[in-house]
C-alpha positions as CSV (number, residue, x, y, z in Angstrom):
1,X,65.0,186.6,299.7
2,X,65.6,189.5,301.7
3,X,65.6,193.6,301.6
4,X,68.6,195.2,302.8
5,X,68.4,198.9,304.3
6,X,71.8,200.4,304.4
7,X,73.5,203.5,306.7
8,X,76.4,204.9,306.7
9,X,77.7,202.5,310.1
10,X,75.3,199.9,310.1
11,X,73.0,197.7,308.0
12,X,69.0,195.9,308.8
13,X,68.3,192.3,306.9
14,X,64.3,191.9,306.6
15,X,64.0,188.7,305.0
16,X,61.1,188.5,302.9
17,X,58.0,186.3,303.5
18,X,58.5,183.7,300.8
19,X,58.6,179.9,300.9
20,X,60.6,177.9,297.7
21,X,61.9,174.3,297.5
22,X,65.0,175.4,299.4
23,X,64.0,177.7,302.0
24,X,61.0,178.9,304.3
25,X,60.8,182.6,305.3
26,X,56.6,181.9,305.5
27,X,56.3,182.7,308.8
28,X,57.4,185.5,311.6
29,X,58.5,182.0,313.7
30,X,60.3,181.0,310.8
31,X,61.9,184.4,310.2
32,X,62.8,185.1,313.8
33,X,64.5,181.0,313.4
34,X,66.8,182.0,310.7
35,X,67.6,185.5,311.7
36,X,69.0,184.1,314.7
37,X,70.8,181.1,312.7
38,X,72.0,184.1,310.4
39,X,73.6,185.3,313.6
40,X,75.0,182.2,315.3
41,X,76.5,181.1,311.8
42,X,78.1,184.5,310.2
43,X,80.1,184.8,313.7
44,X,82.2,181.8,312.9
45,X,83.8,184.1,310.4
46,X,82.5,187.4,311.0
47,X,82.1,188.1,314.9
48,X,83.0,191.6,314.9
49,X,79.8,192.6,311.6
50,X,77.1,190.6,313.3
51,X,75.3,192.5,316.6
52,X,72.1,190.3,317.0
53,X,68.8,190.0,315.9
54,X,66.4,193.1,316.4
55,X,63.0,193.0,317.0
56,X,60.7,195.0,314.8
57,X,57.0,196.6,316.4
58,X,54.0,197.7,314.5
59,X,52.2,200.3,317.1
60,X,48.2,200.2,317.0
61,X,48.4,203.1,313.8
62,X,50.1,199.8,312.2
63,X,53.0,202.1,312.0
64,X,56.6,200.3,311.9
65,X,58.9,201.3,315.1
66,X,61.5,199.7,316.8
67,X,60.1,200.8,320.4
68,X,58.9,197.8,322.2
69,X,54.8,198.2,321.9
70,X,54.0,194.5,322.6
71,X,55.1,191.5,320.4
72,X,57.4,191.6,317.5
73,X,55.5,191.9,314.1
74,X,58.7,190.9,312.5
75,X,62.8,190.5,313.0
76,X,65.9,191.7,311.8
77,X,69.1,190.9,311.7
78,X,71.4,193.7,312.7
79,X,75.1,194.4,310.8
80,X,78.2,196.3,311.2
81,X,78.9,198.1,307.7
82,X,81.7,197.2,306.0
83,X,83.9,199.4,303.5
84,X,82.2,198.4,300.0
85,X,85.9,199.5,298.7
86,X,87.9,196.9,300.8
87,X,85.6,194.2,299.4
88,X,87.8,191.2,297.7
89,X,85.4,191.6,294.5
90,X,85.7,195.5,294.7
91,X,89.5,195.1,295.2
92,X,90.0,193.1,292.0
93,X,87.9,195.2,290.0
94,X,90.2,198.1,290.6
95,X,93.2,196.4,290.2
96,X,94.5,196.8,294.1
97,X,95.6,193.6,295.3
98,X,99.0,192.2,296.4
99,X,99.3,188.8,297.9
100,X,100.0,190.1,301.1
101,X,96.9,191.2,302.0
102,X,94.9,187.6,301.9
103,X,96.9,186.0,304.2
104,X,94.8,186.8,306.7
105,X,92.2,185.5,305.0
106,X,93.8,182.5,304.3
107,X,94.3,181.9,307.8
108,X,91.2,182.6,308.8
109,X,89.4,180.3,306.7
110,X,92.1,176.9,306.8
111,X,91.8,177.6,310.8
112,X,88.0,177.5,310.5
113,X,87.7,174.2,308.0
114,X,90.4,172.8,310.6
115,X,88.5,173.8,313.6
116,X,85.1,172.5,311.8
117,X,83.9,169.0,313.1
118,X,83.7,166.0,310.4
119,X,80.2,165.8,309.1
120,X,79.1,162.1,308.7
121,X,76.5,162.5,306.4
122,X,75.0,159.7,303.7
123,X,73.5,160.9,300.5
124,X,75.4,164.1,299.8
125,X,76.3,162.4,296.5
126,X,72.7,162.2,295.9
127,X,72.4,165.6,296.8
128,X,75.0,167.0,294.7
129,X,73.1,165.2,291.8
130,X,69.4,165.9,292.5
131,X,71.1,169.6,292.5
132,X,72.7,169.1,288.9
133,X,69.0,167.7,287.9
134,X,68.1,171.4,288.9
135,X,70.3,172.6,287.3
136,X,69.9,170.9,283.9
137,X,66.2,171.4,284.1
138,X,67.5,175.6,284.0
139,X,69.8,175.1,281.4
140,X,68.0,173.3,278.8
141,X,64.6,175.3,278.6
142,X,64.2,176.5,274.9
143,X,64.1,180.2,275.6
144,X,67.8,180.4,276.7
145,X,68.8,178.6,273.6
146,X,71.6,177.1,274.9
147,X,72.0,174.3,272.4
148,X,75.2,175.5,270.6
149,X,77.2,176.0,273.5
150,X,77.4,172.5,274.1
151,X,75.3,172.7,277.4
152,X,73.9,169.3,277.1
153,X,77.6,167.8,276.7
154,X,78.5,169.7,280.0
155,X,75.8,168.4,281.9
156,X,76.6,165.0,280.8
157,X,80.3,165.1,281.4
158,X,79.7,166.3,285.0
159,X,76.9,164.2,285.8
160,X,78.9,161.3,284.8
161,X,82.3,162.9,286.6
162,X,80.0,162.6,289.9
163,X,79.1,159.1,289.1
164,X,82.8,157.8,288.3
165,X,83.8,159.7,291.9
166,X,81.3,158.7,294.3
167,X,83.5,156.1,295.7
168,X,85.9,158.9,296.1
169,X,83.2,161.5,297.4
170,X,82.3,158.8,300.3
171,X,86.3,157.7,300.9
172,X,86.9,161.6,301.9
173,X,83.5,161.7,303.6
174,X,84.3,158.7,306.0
175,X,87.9,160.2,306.5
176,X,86.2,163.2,307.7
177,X,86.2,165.8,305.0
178,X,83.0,167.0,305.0
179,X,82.5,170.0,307.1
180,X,79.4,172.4,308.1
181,X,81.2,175.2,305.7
182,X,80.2,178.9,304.8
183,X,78.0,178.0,301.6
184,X,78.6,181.0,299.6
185,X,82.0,181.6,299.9
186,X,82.2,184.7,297.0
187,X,84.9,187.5,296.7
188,X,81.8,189.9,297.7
189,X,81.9,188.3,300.7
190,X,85.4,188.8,301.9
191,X,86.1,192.0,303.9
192,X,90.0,193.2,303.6
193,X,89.9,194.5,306.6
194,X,92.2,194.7,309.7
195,X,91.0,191.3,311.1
196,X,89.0,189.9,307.8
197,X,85.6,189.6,307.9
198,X,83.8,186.7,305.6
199,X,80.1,187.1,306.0
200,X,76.9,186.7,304.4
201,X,77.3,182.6,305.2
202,X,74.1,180.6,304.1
203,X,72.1,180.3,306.6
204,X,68.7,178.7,305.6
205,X,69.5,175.3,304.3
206,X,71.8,173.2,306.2
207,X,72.5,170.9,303.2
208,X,73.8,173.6,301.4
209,X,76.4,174.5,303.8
210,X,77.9,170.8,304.1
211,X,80.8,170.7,302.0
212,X,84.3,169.5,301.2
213,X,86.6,172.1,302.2
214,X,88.6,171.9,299.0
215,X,85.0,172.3,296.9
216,X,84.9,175.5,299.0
217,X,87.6,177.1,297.8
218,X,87.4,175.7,294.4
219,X,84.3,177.9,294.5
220,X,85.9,180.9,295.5
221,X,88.8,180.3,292.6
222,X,85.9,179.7,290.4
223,X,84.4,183.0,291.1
224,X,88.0,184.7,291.6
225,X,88.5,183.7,287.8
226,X,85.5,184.8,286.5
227,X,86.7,188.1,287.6
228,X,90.0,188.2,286.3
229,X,92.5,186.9,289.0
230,X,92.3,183.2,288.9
231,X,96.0,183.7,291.0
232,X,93.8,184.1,294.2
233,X,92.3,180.8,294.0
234,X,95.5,178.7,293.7
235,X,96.5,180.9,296.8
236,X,93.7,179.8,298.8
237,X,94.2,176.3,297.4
238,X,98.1,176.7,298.5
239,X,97.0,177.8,302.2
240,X,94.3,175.3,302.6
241,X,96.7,172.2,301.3
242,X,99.5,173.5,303.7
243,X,97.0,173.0,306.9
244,X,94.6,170.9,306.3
245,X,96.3,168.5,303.3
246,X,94.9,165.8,302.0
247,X,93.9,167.4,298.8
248,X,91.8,165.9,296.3
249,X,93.2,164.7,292.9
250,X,92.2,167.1,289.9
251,X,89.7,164.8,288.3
252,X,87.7,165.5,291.7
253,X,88.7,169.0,291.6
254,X,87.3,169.2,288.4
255,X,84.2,167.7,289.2
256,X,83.9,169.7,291.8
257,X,84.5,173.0,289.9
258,X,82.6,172.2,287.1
259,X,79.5,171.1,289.0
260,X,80.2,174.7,290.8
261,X,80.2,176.6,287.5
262,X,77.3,174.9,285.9
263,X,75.2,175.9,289.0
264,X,76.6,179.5,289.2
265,X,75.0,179.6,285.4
266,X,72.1,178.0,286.7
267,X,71.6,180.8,288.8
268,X,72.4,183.5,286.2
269,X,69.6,182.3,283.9
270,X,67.1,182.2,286.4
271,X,67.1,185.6,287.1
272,X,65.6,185.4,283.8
273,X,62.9,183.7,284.8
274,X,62.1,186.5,287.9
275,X,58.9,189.2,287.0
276,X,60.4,192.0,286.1
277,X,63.5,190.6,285.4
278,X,66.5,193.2,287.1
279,X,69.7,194.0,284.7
280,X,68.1,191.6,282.2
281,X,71.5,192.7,280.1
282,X,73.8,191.1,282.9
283,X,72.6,187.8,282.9
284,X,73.2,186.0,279.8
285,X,76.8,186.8,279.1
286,X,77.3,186.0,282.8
287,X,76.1,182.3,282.1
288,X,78.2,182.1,279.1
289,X,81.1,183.0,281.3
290,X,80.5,180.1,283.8
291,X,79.9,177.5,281.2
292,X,83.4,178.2,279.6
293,X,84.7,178.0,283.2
294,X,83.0,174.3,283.0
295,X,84.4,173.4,279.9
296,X,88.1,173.9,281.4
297,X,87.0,171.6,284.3
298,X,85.4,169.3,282.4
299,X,88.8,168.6,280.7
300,X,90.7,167.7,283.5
301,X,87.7,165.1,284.2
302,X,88.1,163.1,281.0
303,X,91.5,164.0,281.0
């Protein structure tokens, strides 16, 4: 969706002109709209990595410059680089982690899903499941050949885990648990810096953002998991019950997760589907990962 051009101390977002069923970069209007929502979002979390949105100029050789020579022919947004090393993903790669140092991110995020305003919002149910329609669409085409890893079954069990808690889904929703969250809340995101940055927050579809709180993090364990340290998530879990309470029971946790891996897979595979495919290698035994991660939810579902 976008090219990234990296420095040593700072970092330029171009998002690319494309328009899919989820977002619309068609347009310089459209760009300039969601560089600056980009902006306005990511400083929830991340105030001290986002400067602003910079104006790009073509001069009349057509010649790309960021000296003003009339009206913008495009816009950026305009980073702070962060360490790559003190990333959370990068962190538990290498092995480097005590518990100590997430506090701070625990309290960062349970203060921002406290501070957040309720979201009153009808259909998210419905969203949730036109999503998992998406999703099954991706996981059942015949070239990933995903018939003996029981795909169908998971599909089925979480669809029907959706249907069995909507009436819980609305309860939490009309006691004020949905929130205008991050949407992407991954441990590539997470900064372990002095004061934590969480960035790269979702910025082009709204729907996408509005979540339980509780899903949120779920996600994060999810991912967490999938990378060897499944501790972090019930840590995050811990700090988020603490403040905010009201946690969900498991069967909704599991919904929850499993809907989460399922859609992570989802996104795997369709890498597949990209011309020319990058790190074709990467993507298959990624999926497989996620859809055992499903399974394990799945069982406290039906459990």
């Amino acid at each position: 969706m976008s090219w990234v051009f990296l420095t040593d101390d700072w970092v330029l977002k171009l998002k690319k002109p494309v328009k899919t069923s989820f977002l619309d970069f068609s347009t310089i209007d459209s760009r300039h709209f969601f560089c600056c929502e980009e902006i306005r979002l990511n400083r929830r979390l991340a105030e001290e990595t986002y400067r602003g949105v910079k104006p790009l100029y073509a001069d009349l050789s057509g010649n790309l410059t960021f000296e003003n020579s009339g009206r913008a022919a495009d816009w950026l947004v305009e980073m702070r680089r962060l360490p790559e090393a003190d990333m959370l993903d990068q962190r538990i790669k290498a092995g480097d982690l005590a518990p100590t140092e997430l506090i701070g991110v625990a309290e960062k995020l349970v203060r921002f899903y406290a501070g957040c305003r309720p979201e009153s919002v009808d259909g998210h149910v419905r969203h949730l499941m036109d999503e998992l329609d998406i999703t099954r669409k991706i996981l059942l085409r015949p070239e990933f050949d995903l018939e003996s890893e029981g795909v169908a079954a998971l599909l089925e069990g979480i669809g029907h885990g959706l249907q069995v808690m909507r009436s819980k889904i609305e309860e939490r929703i009309k006691k004020g648990c949905l929130v205008e969250g991050h949407g992407d809340l991954r441990p590539e995101h997470i900064c372990l810096v002095r004061s934590p940055q969480i960035i790269d927050c979702l910025e082009f579809n709204r729907s996408m953002r509005l979540v339980d709180p509780y899903d949120e993090i779920g996600y994060l364990a999810l991912e967490c998991e999938v990378l060897g340290s499944g501790w972090i998530g019930q840590f995050f879990l811990t700090a988020l019950e603490r403040t905010v309470g009201n946690r969900p029971c498991d069967r909704l946790m599991g919904v929850f997760g499993g809907f989460r891996a399922l859609l992570r897979a989802r996104l795997c595979l369709a890498h597949l589907l990209e011309t020319p495919a990058r790190r074709p290698e990467k993507w298959r035994p990624l999926a497989l990962t996620y859809l055992k991660m499903a399974r394990v939810r799945l069982s406290l579902v039906v459990s």
